[in-house]
N, CA, C and O atoms as a GROMACS GRO file, in nm:
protein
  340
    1UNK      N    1  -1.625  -0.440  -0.771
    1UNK     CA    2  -1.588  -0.416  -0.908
    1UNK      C    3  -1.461  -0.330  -0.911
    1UNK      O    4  -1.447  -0.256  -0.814
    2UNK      N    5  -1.356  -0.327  -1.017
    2UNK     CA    6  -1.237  -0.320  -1.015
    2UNK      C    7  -1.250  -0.217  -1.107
    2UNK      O    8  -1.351  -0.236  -1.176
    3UNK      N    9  -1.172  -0.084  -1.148
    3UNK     CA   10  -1.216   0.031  -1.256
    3UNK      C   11  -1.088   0.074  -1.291
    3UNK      O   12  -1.059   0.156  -1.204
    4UNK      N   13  -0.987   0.065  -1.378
    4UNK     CA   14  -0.880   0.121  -1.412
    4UNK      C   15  -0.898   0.290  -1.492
    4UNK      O   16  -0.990   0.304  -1.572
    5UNK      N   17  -0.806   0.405  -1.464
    5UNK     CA   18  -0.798   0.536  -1.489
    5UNK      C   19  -0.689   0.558  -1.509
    5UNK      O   20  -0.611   0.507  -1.428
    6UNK      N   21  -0.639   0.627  -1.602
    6UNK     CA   22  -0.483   0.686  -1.603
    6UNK      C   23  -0.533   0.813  -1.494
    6UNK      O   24  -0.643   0.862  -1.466
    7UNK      N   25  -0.369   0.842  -1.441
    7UNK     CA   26  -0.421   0.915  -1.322
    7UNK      C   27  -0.403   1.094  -1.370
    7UNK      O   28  -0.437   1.176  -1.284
    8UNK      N   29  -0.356   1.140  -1.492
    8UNK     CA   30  -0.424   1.270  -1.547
    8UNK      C   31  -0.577   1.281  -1.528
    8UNK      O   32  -0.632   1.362  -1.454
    9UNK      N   33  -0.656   1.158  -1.628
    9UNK     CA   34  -0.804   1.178  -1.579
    9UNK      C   35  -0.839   1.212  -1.450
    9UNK      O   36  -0.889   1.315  -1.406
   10UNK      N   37  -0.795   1.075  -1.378
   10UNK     CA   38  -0.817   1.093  -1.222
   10UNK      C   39  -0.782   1.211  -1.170
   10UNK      O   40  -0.818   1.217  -1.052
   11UNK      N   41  -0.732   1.300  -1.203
   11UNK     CA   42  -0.756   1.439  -1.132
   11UNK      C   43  -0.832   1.507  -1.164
   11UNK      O   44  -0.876   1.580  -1.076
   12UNK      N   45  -0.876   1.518  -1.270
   12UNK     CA   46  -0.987   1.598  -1.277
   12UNK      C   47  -1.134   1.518  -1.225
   12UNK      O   48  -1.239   1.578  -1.244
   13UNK      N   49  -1.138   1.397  -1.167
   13UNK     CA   50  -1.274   1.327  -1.138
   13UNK      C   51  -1.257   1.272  -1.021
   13UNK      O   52  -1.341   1.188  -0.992
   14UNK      N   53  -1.137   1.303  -0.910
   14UNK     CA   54  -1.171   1.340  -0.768
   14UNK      C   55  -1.273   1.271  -0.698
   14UNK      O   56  -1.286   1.150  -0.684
   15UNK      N   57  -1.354   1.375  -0.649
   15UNK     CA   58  -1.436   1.352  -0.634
   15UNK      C   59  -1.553   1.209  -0.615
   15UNK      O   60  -1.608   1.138  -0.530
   16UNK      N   61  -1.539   1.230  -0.767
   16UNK     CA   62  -1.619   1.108  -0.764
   16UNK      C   63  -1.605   0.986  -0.792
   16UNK      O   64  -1.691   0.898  -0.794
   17UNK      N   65  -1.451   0.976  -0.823
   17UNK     CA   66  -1.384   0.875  -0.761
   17UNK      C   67  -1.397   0.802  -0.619
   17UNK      O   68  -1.430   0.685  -0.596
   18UNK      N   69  -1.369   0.888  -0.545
   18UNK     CA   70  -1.379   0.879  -0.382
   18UNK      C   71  -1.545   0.844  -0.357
   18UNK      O   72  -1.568   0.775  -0.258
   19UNK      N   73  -1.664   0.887  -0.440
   19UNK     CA   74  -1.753   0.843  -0.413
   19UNK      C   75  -1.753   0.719  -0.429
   19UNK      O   76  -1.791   0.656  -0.330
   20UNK      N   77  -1.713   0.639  -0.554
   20UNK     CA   78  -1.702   0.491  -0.578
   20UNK      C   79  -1.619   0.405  -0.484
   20UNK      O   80  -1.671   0.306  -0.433
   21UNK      N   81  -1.472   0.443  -0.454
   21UNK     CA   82  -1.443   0.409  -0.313
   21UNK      C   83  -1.533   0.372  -0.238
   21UNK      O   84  -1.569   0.254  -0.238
   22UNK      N   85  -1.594   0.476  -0.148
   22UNK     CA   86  -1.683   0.465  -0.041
   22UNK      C   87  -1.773   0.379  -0.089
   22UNK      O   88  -1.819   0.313   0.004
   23UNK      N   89  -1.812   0.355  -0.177
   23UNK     CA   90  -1.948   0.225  -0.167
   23UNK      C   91  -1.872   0.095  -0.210
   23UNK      O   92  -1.937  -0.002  -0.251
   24UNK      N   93  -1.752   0.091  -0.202
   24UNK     CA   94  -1.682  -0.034  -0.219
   24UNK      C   95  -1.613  -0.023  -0.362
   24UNK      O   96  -1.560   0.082  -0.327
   25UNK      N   97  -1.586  -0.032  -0.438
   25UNK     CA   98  -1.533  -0.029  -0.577
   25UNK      C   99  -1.384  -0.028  -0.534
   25UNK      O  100  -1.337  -0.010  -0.422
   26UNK      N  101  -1.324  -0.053  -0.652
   26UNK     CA  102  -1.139  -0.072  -0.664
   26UNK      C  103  -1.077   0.015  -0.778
   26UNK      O  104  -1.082  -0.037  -0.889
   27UNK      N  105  -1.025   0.124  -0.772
   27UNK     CA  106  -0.999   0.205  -0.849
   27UNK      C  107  -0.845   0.170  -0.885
   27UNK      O  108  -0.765   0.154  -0.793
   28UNK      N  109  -0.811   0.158  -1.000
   28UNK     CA  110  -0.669   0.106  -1.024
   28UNK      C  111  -0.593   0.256  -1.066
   28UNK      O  112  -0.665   0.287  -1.161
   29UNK      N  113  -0.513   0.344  -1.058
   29UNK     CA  114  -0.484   0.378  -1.144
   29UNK      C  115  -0.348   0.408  -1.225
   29UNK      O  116  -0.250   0.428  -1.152
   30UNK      N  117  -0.324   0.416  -1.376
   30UNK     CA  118  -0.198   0.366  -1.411
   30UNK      C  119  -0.174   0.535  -1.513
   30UNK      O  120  -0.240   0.631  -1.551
   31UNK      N  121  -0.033   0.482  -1.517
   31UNK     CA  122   0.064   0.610  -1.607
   31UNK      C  123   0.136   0.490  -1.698
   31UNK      O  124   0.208   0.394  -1.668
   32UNK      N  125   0.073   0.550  -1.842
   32UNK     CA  126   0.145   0.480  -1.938
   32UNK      C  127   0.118   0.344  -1.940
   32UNK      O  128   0.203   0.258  -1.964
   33UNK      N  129  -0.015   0.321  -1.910
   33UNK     CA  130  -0.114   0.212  -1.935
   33UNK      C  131  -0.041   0.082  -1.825
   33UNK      O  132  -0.055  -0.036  -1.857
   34UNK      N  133   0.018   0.112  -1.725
   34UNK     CA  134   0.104   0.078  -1.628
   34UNK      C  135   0.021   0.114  -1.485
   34UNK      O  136  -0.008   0.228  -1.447
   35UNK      N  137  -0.008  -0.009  -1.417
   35UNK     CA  138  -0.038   0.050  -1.244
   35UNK      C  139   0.031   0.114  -1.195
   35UNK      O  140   0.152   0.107  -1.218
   36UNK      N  141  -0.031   0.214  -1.092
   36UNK     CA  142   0.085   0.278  -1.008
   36UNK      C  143   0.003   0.284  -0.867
   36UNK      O  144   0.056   0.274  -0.757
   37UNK      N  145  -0.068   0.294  -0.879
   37UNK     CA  146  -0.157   0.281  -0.719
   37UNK      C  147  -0.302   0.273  -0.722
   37UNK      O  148  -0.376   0.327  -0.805
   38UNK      N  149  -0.341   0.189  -0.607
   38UNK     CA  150  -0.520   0.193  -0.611
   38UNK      C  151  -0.606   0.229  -0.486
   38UNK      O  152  -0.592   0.214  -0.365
   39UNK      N  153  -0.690   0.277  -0.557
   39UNK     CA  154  -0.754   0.373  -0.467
   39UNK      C  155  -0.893   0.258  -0.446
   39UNK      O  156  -0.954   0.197  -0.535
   40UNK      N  157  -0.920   0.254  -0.262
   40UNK     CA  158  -0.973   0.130  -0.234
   40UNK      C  159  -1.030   0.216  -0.091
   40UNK      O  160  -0.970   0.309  -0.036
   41UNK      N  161  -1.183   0.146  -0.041
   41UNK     CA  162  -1.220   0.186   0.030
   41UNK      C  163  -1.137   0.179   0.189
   41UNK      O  164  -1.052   0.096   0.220
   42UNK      N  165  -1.179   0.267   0.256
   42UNK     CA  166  -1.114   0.287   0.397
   42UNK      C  167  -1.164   0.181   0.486
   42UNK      O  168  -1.285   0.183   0.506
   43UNK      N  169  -1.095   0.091   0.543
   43UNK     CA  170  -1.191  -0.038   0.676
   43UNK      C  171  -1.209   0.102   0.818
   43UNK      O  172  -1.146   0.201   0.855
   44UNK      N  173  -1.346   0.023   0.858
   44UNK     CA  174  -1.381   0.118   0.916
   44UNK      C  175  -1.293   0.104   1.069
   44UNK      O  176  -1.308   0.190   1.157
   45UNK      N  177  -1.203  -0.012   1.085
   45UNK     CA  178  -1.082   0.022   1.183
   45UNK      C  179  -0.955  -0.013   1.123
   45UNK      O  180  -0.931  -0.126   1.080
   46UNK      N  181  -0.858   0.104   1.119
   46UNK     CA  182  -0.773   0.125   1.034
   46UNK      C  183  -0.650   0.024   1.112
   46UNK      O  184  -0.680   0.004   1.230
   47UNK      N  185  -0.553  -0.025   1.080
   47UNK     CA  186  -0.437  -0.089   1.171
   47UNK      C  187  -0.400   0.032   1.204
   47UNK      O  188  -0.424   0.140   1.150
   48UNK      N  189  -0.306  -0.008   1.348
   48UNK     CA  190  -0.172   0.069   1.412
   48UNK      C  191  -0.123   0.124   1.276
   48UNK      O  192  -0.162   0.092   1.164
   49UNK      N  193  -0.004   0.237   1.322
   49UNK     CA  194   0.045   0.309   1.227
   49UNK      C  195   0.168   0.201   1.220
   49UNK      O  196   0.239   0.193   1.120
   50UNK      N  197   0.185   0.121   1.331
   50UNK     CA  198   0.316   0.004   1.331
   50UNK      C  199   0.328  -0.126   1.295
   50UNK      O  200   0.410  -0.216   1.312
   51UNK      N  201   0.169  -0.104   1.213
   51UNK     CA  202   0.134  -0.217   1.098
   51UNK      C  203   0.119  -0.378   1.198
   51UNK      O  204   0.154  -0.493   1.172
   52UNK      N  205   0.063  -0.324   1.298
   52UNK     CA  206   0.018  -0.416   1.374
   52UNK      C  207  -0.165  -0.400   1.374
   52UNK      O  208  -0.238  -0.303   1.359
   53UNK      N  209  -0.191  -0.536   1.398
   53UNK     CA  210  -0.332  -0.520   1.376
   53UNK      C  211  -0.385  -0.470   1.532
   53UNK      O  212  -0.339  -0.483   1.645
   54UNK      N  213  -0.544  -0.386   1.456
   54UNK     CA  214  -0.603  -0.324   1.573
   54UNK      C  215  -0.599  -0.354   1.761
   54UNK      O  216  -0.588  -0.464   1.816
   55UNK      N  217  -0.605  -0.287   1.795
   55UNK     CA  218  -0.634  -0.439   1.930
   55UNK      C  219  -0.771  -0.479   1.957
   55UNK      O  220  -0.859  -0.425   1.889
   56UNK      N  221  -0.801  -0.553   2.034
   56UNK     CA  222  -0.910  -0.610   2.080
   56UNK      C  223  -1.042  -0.546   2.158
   56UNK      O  224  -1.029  -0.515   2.276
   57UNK      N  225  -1.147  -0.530   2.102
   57UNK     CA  226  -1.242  -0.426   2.157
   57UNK      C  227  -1.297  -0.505   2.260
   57UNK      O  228  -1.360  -0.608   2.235
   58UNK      N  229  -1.278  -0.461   2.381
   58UNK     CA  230  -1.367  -0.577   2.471
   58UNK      C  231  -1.510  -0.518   2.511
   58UNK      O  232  -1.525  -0.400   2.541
   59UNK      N  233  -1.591  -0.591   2.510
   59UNK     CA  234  -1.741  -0.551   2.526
   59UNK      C  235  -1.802  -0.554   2.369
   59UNK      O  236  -1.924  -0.544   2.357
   60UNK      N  237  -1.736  -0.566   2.273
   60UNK     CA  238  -1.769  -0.550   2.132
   60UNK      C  239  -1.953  -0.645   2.180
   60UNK      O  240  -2.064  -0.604   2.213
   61UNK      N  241  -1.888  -0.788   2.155
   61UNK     CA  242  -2.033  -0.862   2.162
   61UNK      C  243  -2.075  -0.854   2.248
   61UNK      O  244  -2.012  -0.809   2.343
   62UNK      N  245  -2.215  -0.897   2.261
   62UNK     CA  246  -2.322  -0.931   2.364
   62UNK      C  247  -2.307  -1.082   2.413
   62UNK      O  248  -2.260  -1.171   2.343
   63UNK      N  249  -2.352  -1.096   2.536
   63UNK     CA  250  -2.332  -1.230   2.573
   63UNK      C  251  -2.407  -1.317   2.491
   63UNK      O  252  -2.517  -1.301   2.439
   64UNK      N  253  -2.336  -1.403   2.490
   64UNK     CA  254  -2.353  -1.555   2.437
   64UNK      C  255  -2.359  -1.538   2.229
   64UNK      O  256  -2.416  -1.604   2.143
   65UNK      N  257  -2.257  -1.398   2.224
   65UNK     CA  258  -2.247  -1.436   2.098
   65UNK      C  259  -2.138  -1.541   2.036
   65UNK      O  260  -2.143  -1.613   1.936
   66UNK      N  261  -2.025  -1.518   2.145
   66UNK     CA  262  -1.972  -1.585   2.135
   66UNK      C  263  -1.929  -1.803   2.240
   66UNK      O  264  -2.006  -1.884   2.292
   67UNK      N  265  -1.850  -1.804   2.229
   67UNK     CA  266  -1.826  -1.948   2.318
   67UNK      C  267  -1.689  -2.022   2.336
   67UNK      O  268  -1.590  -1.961   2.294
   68UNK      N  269  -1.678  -2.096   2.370
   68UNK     CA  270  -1.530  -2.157   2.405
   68UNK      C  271  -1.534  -2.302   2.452
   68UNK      O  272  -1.578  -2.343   2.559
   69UNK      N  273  -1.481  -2.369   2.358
   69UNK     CA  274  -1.558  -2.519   2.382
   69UNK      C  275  -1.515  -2.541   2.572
   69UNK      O  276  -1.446  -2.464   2.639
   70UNK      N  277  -1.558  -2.624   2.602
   70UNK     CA  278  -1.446  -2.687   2.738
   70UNK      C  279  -1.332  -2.728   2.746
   70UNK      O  280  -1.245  -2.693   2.826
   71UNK      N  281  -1.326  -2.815   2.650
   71UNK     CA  282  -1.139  -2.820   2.652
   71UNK      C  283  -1.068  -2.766   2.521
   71UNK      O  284  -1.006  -2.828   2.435
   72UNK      N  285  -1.090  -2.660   2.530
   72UNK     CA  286  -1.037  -2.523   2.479
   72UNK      C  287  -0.885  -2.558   2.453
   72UNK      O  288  -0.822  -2.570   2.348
   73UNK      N  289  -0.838  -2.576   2.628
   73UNK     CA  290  -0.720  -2.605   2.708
   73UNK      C  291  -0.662  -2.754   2.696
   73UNK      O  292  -0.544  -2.754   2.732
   74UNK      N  293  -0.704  -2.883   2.657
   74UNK     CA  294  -0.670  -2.966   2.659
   74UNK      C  295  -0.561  -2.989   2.566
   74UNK      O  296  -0.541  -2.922   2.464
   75UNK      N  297  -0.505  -3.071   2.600
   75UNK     CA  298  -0.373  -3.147   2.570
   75UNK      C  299  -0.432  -3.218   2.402
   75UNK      O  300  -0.513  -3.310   2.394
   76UNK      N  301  -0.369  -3.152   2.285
   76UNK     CA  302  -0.396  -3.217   2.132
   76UNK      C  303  -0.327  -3.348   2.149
   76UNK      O  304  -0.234  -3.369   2.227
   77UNK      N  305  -0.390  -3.448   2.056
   77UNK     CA  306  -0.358  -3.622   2.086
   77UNK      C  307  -0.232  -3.640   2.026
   77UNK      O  308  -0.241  -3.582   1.918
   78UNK      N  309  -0.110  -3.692   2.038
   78UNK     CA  310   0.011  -3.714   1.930
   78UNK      C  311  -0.040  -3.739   1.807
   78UNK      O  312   0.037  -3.696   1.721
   79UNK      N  313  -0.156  -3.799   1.751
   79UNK     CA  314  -0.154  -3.837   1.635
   79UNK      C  315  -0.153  -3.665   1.540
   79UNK      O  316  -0.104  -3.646   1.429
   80UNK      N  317  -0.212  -3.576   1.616
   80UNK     CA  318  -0.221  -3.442   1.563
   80UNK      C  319  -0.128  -3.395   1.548
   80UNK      O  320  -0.110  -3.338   1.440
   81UNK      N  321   0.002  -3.398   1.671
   81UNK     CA  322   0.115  -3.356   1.586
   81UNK      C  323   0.209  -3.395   1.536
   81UNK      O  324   0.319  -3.339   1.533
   82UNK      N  325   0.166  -3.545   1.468
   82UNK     CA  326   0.243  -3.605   1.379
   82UNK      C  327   0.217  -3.600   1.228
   82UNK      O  328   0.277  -3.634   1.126
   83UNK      N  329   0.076  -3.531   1.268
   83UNK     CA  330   0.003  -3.548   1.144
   83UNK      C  331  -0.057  -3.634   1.092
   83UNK      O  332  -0.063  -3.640   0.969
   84UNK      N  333  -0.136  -3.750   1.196
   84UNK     CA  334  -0.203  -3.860   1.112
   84UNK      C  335  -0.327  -3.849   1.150
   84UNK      O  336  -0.398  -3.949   1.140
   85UNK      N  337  -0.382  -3.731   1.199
   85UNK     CA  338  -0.509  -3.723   1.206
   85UNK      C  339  -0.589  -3.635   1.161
   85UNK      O  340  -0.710  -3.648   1.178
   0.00000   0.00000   0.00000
């Protein structure tokens, strides 16, 4: 759910703003009935500061959550990259 505030209010309700954040909510808030920034929950792994995405956690899953067909590696048919398939 999405909640617009002019951001005078929003200072005095802090707080519990940031509580709605944290359980997911979208806080819009505007000056002069105008957006100016939104206040949105934190992902619990943030990107690089170089706006590159996280890297790769290895060990994350357990075996066999994941898979990889067999020909993973194979050669795609021309019709694929001609586009007629």
């Amino acid at each position: 759910m999405t909640r617009t505030i002019n951001v005078q209010e929003a200072q005095t309700q802090l707080s519990a703003l940031l509580a709605l954040a944290r359980n997911g909510e979208e806080i819009i808030l505007t000056e002069a009935d105008k957006p100016v920034a939104r206040l949105v929950p934190m992902l619990e792994e943030a990107p690089a500061k170089n706006g590159e995405p996280p890297a790769h956690i290895l060990g994350l899953h357990q075996n066999g959550q994941s898979w990889m067909s067999e020909d993973f590696n194979a050669p795609l048919p021309d019709e694929f990259w001609l586009g007629e398939a």
